[in-house]
Legacy VTK file of the C-alpha trace (Angstrom):
# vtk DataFile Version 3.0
C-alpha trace
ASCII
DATASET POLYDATA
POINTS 126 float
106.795 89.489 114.814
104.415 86.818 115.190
105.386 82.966 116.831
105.075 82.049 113.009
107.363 84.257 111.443
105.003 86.916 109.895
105.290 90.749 110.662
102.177 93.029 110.851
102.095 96.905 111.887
99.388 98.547 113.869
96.560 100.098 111.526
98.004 103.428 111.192
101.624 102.892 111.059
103.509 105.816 109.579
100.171 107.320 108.726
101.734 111.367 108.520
99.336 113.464 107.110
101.620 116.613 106.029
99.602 117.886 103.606
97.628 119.432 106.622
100.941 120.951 108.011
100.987 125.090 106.939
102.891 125.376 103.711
102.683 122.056 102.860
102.746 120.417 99.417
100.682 117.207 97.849
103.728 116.405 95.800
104.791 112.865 96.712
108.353 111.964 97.903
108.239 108.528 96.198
105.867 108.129 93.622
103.642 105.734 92.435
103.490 104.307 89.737
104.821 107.947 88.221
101.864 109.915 89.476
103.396 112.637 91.549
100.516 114.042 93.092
99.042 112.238 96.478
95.134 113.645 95.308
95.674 112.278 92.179
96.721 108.191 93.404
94.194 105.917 92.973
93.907 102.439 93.653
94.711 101.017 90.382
97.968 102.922 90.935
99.028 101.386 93.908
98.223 98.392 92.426
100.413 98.622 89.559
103.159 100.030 91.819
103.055 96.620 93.850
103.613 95.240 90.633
106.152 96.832 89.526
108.246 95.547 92.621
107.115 91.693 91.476
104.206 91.254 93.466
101.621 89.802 91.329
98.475 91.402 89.811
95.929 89.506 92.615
98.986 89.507 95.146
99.151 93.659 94.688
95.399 94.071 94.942
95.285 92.043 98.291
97.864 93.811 99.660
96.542 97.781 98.537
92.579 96.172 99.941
93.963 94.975 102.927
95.563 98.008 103.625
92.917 100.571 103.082
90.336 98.751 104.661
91.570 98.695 108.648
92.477 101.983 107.550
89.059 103.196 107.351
88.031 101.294 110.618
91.540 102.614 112.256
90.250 105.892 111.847
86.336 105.449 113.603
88.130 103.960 116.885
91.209 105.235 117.446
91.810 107.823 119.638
93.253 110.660 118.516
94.745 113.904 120.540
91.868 116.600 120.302
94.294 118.953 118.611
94.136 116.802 115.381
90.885 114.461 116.022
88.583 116.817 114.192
90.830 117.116 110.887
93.433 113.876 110.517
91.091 110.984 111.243
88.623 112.084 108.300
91.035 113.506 106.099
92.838 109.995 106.455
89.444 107.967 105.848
88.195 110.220 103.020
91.692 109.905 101.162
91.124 105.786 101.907
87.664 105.118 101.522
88.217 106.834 97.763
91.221 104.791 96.654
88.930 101.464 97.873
86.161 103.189 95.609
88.097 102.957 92.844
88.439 107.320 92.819
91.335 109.100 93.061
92.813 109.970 96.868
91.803 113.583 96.555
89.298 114.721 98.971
86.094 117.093 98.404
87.976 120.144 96.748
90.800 121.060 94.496
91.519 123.960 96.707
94.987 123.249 98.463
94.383 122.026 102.254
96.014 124.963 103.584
93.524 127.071 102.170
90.184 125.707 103.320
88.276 127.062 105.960
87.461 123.535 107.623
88.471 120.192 106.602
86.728 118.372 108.440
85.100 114.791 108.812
84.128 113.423 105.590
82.198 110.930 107.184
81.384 110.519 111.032
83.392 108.113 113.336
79.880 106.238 113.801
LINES 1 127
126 0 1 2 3 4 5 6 7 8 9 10 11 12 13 14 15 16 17 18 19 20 21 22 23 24 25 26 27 28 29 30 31 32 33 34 35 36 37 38 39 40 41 42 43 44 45 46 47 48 49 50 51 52 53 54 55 56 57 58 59 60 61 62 63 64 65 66 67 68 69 70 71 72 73 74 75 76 77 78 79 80 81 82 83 84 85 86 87 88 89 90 91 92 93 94 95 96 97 98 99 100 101 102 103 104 105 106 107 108 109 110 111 112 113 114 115 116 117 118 119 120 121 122 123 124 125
């Protein structure tokens, strides 16, 4: 907490990206805004979702732009243990730098994670 009273969380708080564990599934725990996919969430989802808990329209947007947005930087600077810095940090910033595009969170392929050969950076730290 802050002198003034306001709370903030480091950029990748609770960032857990199962869907790279073996076996795992996309299917949400909580939805949003009824989509129960996590490749299928897209920004205007979140958004809506916000809403939905009485945040308004602009007040939702904010929040969901000033999320993603460290997000992406989060992921070009922060270290990361070598076991996972190849795969999470991109697979993170891909899933991010869609929903701020206005795309759905799913990354390059429809294939399930478990099953590709590589994931990958989508983009380079730099």
């Amino acid at each position: 907490m802050t002198r003034r009273g306001r709370c903030s969380s480091p950029p990748l708080y609770d960032v857990a990206p199962l869907a790279l564990a073996y076996g795992a599934t996309t299917r949400l725990s909580m939805w949003i805004d009824g989509v129960q996919q996590l490749p299928d969430v897209t920004r205007a989802d979140l958004v809506a979702e916000g809403a939905s808990w009485g945040l308004s329209e602009a007040s939702a947007t904010s929040a969901v732009n000033e999320t993603l947005a460290p997000m992406v930087a989060a992921t070009r600077i922060l270290a990361a243990h070598d076991s996972i810095a190849a795969h999470v940090p991109g697979y993170v910033r891909g899933q991010a730098l869609n929903l701020l595009d206005g795309k759905p969170a799913r990354i390059a392929s429809h294939l399930p994670l478990m099953l590709r050969d590589r994931l990958g950076t989508p983009q380079p730290r730099d």
